[in-house]
C-alpha positions in Angstrom: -84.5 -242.0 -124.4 -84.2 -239.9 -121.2 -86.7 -237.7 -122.6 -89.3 -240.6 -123.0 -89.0 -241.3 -119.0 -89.3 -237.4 -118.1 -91.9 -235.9 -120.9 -95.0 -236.4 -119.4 -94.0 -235.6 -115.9 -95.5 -232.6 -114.2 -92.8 -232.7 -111.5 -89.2 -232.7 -112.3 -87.1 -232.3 -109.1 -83.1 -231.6 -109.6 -80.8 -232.4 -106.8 -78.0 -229.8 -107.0 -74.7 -230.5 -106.3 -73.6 -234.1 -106.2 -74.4 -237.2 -105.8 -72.6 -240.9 -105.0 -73.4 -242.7 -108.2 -72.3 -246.0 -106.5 -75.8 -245.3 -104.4 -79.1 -247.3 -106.7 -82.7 -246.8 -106.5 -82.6 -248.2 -102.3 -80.5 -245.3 -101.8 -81.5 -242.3 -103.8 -85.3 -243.1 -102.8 -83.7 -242.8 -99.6 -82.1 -239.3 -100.0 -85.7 -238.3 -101.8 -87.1 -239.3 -98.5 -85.3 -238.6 -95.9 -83.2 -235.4 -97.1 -86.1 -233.4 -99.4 -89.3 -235.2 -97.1 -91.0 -236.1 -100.4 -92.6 -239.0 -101.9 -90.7 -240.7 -104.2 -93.4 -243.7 -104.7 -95.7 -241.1 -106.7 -95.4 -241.1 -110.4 -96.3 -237.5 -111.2 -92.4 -236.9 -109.7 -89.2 -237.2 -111.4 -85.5 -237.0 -109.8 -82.7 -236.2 -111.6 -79.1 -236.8 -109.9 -75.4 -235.8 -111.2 -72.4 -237.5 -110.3 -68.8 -235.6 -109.0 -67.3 -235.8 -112.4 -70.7 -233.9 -114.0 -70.4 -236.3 -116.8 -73.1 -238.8 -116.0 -76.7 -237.9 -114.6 -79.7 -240.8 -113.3 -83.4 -240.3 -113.4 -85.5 -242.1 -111.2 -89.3 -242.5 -111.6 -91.8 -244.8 -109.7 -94.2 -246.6 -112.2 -97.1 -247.8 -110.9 -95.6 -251.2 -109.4 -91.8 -250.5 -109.0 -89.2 -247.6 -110.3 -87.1 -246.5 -113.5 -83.7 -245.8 -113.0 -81.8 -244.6 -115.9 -78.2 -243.4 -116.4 -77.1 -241.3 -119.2 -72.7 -240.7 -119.6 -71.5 -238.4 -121.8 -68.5 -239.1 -124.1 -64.8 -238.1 -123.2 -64.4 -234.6 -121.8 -67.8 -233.5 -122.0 -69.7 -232.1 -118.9 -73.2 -231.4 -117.8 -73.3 -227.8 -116.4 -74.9 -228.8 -113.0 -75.9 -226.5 -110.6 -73.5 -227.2 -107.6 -74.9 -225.5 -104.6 -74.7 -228.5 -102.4 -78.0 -230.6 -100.7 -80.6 -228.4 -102.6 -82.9 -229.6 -104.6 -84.8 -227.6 -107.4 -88.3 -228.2 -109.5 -87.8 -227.4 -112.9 -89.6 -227.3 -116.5 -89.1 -230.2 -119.1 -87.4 -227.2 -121.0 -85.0 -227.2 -118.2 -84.1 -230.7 -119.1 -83.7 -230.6 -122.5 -81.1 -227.5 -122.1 -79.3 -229.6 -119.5 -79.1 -232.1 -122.1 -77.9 -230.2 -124.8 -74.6 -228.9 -122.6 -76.6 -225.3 -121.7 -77.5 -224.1 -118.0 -80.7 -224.4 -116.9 -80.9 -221.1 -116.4 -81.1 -219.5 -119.6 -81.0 -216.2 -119.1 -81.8 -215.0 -122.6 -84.5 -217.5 -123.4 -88.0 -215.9 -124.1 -90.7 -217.6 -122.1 -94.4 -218.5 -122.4 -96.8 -215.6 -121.7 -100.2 -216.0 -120.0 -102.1 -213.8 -121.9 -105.6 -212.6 -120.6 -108.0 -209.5 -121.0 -106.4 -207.9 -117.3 -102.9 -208.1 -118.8 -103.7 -206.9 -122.6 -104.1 -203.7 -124.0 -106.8 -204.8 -126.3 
């Protein structure tokens, strides 16, 4: 479902470290705003936050007359593996998300990439 709100957005904007989940779309719009300086009323931008416990995340997106908020809480014991540096945020890649999703670190170290191939960077 989460994946339905983020998929077609071409900015997804993490906010490290945690976030007071008892705060709703006044307040994180807030933080988006006044923390990060950026627009949260566009809808080519989505924020994703994580609460202390790093078992429940929210996604907020502006749609054209008002905003999304979603929440997602994982089952007993299970943690997302948030990055915690605290008050940064991050723009990353839909991939990003899914591994997030999944239980995996957005930084996948291992992961193979898309290459931009052209004639300047071929041997052909």
């Amino acid at each position: 479902m989460l994946g339905n709100i983020i998929r077609d957005a071409p900015r997804i904007y993490l906010l490290m470290g945690r976030t007071d989940f008892r705060k709703q779309i006044p307040g994180l719009t807030a933080i988006v705003t006044m923390q990060f300086k950026l627009d949260p009323f566009t809808d080519s931008c989505v924020f994703i936050f994580c609460n202390r416990r790093r078992n429940a995340i929210k996604v907020l997106r502006y749609d054209q007359n008002g905003f999304i908020l979603a929440t997602k809480t994982l089952m007993e014991k299970m943690k997302f593996q948030w990055p915690m540096k605290e008050s940064d945020m991050k723009e990353i890649t839909y991939q990003q998300v899914e591994w997030l999703l999944q239980g995996l670190e957005i930084e996948q170290k291992k992961a193979l990439y898309p290459v931009k191939a052209s004639p300047k960077n071929s041997c052909f």
